[in-house]
Backbone as a chain_set.jsonl record, in Angstrom:
{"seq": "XXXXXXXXXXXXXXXXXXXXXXXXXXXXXXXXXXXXXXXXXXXXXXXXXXXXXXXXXXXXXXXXXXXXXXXXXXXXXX", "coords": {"N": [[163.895, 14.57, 49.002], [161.994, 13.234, 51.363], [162.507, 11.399, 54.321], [160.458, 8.982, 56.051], [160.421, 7.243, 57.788], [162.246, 8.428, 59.944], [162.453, 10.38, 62.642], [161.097, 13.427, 62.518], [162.124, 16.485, 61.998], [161.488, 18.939, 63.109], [159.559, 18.354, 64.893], [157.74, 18.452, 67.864], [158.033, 18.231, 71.173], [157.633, 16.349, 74.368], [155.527, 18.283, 76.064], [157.115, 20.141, 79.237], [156.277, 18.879, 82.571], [153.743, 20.737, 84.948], [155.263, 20.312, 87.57], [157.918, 20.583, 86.766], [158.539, 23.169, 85.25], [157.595, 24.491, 87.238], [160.211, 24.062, 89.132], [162.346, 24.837, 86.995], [161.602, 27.543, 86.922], [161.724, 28.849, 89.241], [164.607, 28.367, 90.128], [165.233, 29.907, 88.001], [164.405, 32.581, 88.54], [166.106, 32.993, 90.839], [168.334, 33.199, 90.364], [168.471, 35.195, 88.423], [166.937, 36.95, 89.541], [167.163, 37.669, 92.493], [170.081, 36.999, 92.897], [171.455, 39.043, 91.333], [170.973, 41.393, 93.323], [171.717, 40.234, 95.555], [174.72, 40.097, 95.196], [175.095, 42.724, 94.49], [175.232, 43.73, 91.561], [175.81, 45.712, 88.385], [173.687, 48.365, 87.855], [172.303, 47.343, 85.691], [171.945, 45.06, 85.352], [170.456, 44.263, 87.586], [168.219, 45.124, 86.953], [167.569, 44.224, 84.75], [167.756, 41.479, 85.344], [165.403, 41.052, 87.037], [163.317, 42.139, 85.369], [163.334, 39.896, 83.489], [162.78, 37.486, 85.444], [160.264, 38.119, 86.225], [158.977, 37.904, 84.093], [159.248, 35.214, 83.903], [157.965, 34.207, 85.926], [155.044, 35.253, 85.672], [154.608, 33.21, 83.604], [154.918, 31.313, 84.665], [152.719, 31.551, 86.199], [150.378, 31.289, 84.519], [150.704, 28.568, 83.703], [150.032, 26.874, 86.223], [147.539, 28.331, 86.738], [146.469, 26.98, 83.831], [147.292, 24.358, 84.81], [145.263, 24.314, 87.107], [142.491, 24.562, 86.17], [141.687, 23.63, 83.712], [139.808, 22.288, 80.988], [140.675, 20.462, 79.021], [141.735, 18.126, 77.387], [144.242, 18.073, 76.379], [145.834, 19.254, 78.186], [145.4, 17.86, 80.479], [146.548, 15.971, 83.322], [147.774, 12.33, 83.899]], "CA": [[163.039, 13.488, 49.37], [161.607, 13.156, 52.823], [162.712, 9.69, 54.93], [159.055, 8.744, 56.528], [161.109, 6.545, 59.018], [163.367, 9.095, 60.955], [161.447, 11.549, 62.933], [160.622, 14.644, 62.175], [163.46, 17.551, 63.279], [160.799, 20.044, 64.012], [158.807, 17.626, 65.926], [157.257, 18.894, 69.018], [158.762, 17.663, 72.032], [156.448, 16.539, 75.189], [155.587, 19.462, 77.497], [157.19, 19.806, 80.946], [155.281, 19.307, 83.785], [153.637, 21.899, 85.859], [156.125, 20.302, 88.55], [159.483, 20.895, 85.969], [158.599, 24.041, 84.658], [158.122, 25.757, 87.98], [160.948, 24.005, 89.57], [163.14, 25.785, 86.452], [160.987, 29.118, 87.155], [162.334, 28.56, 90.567], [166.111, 28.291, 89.819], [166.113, 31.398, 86.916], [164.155, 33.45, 89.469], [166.979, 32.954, 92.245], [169.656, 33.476, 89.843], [168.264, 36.804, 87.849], [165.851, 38.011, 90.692], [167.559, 37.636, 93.832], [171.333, 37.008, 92.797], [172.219, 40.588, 91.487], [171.101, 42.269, 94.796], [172.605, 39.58, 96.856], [176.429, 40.629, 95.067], [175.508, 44.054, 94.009], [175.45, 44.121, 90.607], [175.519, 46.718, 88.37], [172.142, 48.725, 88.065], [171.671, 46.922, 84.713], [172.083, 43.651, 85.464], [169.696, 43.832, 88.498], [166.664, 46.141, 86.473], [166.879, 42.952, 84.079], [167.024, 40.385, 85.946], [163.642, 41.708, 88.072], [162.71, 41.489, 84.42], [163.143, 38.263, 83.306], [162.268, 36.924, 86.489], [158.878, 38.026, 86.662], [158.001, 37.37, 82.874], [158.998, 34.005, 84.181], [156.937, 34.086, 87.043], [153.829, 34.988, 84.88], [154.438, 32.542, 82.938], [154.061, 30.125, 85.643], [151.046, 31.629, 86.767], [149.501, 30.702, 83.457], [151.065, 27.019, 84.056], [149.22, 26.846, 87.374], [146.123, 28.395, 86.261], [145.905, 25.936, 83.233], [146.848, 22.936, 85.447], [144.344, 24.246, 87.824], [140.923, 24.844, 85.531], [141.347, 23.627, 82.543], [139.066, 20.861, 80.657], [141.22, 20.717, 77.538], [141.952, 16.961, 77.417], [145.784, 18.268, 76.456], [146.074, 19.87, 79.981], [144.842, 16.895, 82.245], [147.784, 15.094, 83.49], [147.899, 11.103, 83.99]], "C": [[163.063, 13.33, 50.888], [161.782, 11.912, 53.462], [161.212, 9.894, 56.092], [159.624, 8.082, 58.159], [161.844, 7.059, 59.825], [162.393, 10.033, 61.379], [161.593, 12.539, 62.659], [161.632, 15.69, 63.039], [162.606, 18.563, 63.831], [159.843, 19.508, 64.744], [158.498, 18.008, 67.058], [157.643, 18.138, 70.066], [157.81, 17.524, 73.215], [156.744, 17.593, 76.13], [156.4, 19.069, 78.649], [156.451, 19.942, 81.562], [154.875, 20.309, 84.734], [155.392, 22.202, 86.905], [157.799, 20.801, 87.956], [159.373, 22.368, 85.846], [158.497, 25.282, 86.302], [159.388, 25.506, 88.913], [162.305, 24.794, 88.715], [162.444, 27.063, 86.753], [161.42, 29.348, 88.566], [163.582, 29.139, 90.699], [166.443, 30.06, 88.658], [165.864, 32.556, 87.834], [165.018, 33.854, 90.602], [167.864, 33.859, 91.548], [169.714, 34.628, 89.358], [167.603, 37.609, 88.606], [166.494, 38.433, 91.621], [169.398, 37.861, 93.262], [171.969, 39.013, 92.567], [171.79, 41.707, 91.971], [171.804, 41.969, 95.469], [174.479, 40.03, 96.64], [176.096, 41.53, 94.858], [176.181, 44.344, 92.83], [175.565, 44.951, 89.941], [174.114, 46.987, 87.854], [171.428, 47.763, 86.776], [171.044, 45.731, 84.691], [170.527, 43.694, 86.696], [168.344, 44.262, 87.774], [166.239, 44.619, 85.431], [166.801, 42.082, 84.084], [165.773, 39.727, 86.67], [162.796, 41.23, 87.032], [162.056, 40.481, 83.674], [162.857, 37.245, 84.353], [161.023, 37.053, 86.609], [158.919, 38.045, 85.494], [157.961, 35.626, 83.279], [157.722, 33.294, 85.46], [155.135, 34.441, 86.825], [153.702, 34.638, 84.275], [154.127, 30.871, 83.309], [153.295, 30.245, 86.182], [150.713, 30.933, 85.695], [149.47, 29.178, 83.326], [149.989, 26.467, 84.752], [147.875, 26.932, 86.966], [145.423, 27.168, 85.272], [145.968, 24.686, 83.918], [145.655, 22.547, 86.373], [142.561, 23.73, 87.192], [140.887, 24.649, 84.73], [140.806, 22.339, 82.442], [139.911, 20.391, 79.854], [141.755, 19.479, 77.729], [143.824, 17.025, 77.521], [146.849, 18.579, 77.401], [146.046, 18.958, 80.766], [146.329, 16.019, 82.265], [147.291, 13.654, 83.886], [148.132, 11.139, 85.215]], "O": [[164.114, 13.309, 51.529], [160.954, 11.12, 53.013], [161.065, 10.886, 56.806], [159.279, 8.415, 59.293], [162.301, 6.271, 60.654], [161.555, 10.477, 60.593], [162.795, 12.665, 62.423], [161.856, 15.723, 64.248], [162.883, 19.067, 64.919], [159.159, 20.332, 65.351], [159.559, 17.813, 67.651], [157.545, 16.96, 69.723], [157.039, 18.479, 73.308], [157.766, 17.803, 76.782], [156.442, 17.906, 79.051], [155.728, 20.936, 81.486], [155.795, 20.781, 85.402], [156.17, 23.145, 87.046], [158.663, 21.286, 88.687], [160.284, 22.935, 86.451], [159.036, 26.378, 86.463], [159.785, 26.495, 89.528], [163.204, 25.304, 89.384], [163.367, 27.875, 86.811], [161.323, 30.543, 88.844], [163.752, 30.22, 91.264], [167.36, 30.88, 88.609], [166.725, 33.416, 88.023], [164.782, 34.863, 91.267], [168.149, 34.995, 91.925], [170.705, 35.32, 89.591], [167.606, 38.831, 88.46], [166.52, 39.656, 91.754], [169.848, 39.007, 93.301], [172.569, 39.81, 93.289], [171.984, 42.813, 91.466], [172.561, 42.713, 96.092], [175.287, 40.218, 97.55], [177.194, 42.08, 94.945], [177.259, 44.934, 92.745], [175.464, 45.871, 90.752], [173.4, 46.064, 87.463], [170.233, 47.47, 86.813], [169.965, 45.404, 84.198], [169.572, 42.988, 86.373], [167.343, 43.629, 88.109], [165.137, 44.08, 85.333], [166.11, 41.43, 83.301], [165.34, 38.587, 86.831], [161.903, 40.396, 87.174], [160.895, 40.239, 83.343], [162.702, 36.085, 83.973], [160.451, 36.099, 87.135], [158.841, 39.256, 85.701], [156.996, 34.894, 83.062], [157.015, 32.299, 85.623], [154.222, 34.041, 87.548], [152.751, 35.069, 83.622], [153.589, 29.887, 82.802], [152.834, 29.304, 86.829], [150.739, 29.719, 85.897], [148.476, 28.566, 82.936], [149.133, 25.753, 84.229], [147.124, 25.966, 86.832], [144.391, 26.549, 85.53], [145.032, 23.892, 83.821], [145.134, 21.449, 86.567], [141.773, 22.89, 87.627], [140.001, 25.301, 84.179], [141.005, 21.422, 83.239], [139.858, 19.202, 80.169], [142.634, 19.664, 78.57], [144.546, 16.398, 78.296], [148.058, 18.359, 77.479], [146.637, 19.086, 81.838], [146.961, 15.574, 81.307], [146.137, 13.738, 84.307], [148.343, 10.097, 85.834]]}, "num_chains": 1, "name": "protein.A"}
């Protein structure tokens, strides 16, 4: 039996803001992009941090882009 009165556990949580999401795209980018050149990691560590750094970094293009041009009532910020 389902309680109507407690919220929902898979409940959708509100978006972060353009401004949150690239200030974390910011911070992972330092830490996996830049960090294991700056100590000289080994080759692995640096090939996939480059990695995950730029999926993050086109993933805040798409941020950008939608905050930029989109109509989509769900997009417009307050």
């Amino acid at each position: 039996m389902h309680d109507v009165t407690s919220p929902r556990s898979g409940a959708a949580e509100e978006p972060a803001s353009p401004r949150q999401h690239l200030a974390r795209t910011a911070v992972i980018v330092v830490v996996l992009g830049v960090l294991p050149f700056a100590l000289d990691a080994a080759a692995a560590w640096q090939v996939l941090g480059t990695l995950v750094a730029a999926t993050f970094v086109a993933r805040a293009l798409q941020v950008i882009w939608r905050a930029a041009f989109s109509t989509d009532p769900r997009h417009l910020t307050s």
